[in-house]
C-alpha positions in Angstrom: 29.5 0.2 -47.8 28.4 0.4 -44.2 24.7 -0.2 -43.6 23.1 3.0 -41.8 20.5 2.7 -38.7 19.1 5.4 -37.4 18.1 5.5 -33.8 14.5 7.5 -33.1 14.4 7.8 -29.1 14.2 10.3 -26.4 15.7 8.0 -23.6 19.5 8.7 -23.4 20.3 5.7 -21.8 18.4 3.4 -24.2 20.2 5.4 -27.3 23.4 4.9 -25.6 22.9 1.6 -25.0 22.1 0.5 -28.2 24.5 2.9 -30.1 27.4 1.1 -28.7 26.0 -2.3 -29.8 25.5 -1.4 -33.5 28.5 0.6 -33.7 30.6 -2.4 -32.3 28.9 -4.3 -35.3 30.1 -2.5 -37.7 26.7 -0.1 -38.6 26.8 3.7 -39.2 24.6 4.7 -36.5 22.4 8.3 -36.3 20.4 9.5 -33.7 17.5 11.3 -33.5 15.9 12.3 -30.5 11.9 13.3 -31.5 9.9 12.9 -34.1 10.7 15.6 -36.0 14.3 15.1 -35.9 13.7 11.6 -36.8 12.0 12.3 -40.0 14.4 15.0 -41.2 17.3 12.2 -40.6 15.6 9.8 -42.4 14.7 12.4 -45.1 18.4 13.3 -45.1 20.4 10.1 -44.3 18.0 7.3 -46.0 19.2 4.7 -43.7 18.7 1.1 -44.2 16.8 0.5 -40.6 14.7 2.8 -38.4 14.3 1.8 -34.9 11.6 4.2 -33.6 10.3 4.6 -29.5 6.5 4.4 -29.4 6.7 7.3 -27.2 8.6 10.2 -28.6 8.2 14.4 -28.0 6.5 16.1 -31.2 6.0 13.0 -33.3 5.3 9.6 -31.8 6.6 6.5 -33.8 3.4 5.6 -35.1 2.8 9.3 -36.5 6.7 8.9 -37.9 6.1 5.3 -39.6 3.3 6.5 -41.2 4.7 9.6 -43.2 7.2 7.3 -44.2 5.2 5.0 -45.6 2.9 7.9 -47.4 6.1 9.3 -49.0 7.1 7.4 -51.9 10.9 8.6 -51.4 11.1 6.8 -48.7 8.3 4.2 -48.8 10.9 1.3 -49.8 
């Protein structure tokens, strides 16, 4: 089973960037683009790493980490 990253970042180039990379190693990589979108993926996709921007539309990473953390779905 492939291990699943999900990508949380606004900046195209920067999601591009490091898209490329993970695919190349092998991961199943989703992208979300705000922090919204980012928690419904995770909600949805359970991946095994989040890699979140600071500064995101809607949700910032801080706001995102934090529900995660407060829901004990996803908490582990």
């Amino acid at each position: 089973m492939n291990k699943k990253i999900l990508i949380a970042d606004d900046e195209q180039n920067i999601v591009i960037s490091v898209e490329f990379l993970m695919k190349r190693e092998g991961y199943t990589v989703f992208v979300a683009g705000d922090g919204d979108e980012a928690l419904a993926r995770i909600r949805a996709e359970k991946p095994d790493l989040v890699l979140l921007d600071v500064m995101m539309p809607k949700k910032n990473g801080f706001d995102v980490c934090q529900e995660v953390r407060a829901d004990p779905a996803l908490a582990g």
